[in-house]
MARLODREN-283413 format. One line per 8 residues: number of its first residue (from 1); for each residue x, y, z of C-alpha. Coordinates in steps of 0.5 Angstrom, whole numbers, plus 500, padded with zeros to 3 digits. Each point is the difference from the previous one (the first is absolute). Example, Ala and Ser with C-alpha at 12.3 -4.5 7.8 and 13.67 -1.06 7.14 Angstrom:
1> 525/491/516 ~ 502/507/498
***
This chain:
1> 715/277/792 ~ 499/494/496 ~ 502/494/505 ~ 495/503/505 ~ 496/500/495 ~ 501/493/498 ~ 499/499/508 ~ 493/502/500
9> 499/495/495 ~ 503/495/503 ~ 496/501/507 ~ 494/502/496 ~ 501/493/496 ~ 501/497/508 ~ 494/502/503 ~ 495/498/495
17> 503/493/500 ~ 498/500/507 ~ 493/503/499 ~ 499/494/495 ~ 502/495/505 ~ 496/504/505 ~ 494/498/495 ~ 502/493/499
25> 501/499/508 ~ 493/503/501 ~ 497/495/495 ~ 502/494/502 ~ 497/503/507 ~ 494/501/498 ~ 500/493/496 ~ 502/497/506
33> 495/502/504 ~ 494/498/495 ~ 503/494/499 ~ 498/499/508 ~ 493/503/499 ~ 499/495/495 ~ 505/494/501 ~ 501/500/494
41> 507/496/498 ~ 500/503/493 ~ 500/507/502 ~ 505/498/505 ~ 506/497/495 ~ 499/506/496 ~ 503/504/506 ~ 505/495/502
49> 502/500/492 ~ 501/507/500 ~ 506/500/506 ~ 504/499/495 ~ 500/507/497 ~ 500/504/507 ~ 506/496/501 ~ 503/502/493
57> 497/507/502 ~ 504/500/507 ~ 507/497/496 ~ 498/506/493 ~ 500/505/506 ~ 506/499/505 ~ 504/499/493 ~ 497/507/498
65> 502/504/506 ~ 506/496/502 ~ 502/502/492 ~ 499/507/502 ~ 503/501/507 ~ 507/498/495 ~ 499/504/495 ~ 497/506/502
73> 501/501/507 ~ 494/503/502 ~ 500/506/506 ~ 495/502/507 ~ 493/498/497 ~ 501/497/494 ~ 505/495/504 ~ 495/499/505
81> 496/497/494 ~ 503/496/497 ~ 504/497/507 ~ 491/499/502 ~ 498/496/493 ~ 505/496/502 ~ 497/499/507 ~ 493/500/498
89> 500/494/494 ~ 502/496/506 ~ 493/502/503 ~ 496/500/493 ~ 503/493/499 ~ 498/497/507 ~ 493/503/500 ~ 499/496/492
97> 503/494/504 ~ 495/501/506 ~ 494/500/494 ~ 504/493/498 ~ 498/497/506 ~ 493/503/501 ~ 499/497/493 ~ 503/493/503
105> 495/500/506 ~ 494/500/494 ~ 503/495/496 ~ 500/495/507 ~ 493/502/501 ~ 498/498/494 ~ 498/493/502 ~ 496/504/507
113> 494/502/495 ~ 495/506/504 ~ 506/502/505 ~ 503/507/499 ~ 506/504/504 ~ 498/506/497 ~ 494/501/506 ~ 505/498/506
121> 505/506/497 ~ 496/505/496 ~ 502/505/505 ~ 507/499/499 ~ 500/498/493 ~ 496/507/498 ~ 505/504/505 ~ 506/496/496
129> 498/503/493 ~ 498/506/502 ~ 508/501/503 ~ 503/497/494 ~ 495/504/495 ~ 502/507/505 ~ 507/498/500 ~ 501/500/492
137> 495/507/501 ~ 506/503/504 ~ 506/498/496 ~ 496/502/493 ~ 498/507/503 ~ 506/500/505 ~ 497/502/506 ~ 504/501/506
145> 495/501/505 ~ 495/494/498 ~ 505/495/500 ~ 502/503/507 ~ 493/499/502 ~ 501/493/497 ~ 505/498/504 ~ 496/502/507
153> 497/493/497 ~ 504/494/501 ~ 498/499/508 ~ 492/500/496 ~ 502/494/496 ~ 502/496/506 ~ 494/501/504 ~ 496/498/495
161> 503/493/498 ~ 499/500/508 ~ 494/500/500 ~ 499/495/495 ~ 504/495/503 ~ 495/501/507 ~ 495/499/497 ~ 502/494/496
169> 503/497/507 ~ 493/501/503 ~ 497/498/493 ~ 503/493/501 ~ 500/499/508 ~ 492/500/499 ~ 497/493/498 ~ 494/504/497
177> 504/504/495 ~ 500/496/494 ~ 508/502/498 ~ 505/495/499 ~ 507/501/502 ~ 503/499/493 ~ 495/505/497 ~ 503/504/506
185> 507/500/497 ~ 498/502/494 ~ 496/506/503 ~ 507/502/504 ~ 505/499/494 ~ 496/504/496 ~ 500/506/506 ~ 508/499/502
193> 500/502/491 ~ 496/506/501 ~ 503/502/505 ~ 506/500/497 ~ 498/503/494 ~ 496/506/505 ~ 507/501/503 ~ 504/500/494
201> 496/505/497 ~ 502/504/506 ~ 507/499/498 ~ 498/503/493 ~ 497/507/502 ~ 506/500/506 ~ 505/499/494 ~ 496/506/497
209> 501/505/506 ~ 507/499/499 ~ 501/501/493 ~ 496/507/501 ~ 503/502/507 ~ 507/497/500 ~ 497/496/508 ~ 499/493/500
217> 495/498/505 ~ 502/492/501 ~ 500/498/506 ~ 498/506/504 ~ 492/497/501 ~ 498/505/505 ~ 505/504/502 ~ 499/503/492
225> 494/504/503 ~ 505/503/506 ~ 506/499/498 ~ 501/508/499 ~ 495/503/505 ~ 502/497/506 ~ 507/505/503 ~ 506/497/500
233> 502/501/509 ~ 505/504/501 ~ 506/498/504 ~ 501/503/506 ~ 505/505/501 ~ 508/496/502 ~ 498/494/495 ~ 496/497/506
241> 493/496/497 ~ 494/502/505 ~ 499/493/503 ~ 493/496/498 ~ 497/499/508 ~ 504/503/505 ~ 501/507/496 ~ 508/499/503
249> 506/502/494 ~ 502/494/497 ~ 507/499/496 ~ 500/497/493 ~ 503/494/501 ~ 497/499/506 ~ 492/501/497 ~ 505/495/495
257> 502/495/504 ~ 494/500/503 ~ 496/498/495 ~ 505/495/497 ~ 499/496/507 ~ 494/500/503 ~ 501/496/505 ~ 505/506/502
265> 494/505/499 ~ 496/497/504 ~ 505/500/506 ~ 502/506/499 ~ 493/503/502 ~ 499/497/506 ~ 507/502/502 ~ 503/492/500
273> 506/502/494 ~ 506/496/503 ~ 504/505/497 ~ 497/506/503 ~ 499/497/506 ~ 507/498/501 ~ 502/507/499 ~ 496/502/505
281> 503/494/505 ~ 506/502/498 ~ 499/508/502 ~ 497/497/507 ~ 506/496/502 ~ 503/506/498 ~ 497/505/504
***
């Protein structure tokens, strides 16, 4: 009774140091970001200062849970936990590095006065925040359905940062247009970032869905909104596969070998396999 006791104190202990370092991620965010609106350098040194207490944070908590996976060995969700922290301070960690750069694009606009990126990037820069704040949400209020309605996101974020890009290039091959190439470069830096914290985020709320349901969603993309409503094919009677084109039986290994060789494929569809018309040259000799 005590040591699971103990235990929960210790996961208790390990979810508010994520939390906390959730908050300090989200700020140094939130600052990076005003310190494009306004290219202000002080306010951009500040958030570059603070990355040492994320990194001492992501150090604090990997100790923490690699610790209690040696000394308490968690089971089924409070393993699941624990396993996730350690995946999520990556994430965490990577979104303060991204806030980091978006504070150095500030500091090297500081000698362009009246140019912002925030104009070019609002779109992505509202939705990347929105992302990490809704990410942090789901992992407080430990919403499984939310984070997997998150994870949907990831294709938006690349959309979005396409759509900048194209307008950047139209921008620059127009001799009307007043957008210069090096204030084009610190407009794509700072969208590669929220990009990446947007995708980030994402990972947060899929590293959520797994603790709470024991699924993990990486690398599934769209097959996670059919991998459990399309049937599976059941094979046809003796072991034989229905084939794709001409409806006739096909063995195994044939469907095999002909999917390991193409070329193969191809002549054994329009009846030029040297194997199998050597047979049938044989049979005729034969005959």
């Amino acid at each position: 009774m005590q040591q699971a006791n103990y235990l929960q104190q210790l996961l208790v202990t390990l979810r508010t140091r994520l939390l906390v370092m959730c908050a300090s991620v989200g700020i140094a965010l939130e600052e990076a970001g005003k310190a494009l609106v306004t290219n202000d350098p002080g306010r951009a040194a500040a958030v570059i200062e603070s990355d040492a207490a994320i990194d001492a944070l992501e150090n604090e908590i990997d100790e923490m849970a690699l610790r209690l996976l040696a000394r308490s060995q968690p089971v089924a969700s409070d393993l699941r936990f624990v396993v996730t922290s350690l995946r999520m301070v990556v994430d965490l960690e990577r979104i303060g590095d991204e806030a980091v750069s978006m504070a150095e694009q500030a500091t090297l606009m500081q000698d362009m006065p009246g140019f912002s990126v925030i104009p070019h990037v609002r779109e992505l820069y509202v939705s990347a925040r929105e992302a990490f704040e809704n990410a942090v949400r789901v992992f407080r209020e430990n919403d499984a359905q939310e984070a997997l309605i998150m994870s949907r996101g990831d294709d938006e974020a690349v959309q979005t940062e396409v759509r900048i890009i194209q307008g950047l290039m139209e921008g620059l091959s127009d001799p009307q247009s007043s957008l210069e190439p090096h204030q084009a470069m610190h407009i794509i830096l700072v969208t590669r970032s929220l990009t990446r914290i947007w995708r980030r985020s994402v990972n947060i709320a899929e590293h959520v869905y797994f603790i709470s349901r024991g699924e993990s969603l990486k690398h599934k993309g769209e097959s996670r909104d059919v991998m459990f409503s399309a049937p599976a094919t059941p094979p046809a009677a003796g072991g034989f596969t229905p084939a794709a084109a001409s409806g006739e039986a096909v063995k195994p290994h044939e469907a095999d070998g002909n999917e390991k060789n193409p070329s193969r494929r191809n002549r054994a569809e329009k009846g030029t396999d040297p194997a199998k018309s050597g047979t049938a040259e044989k049979g005729t000799d034969n005959a």
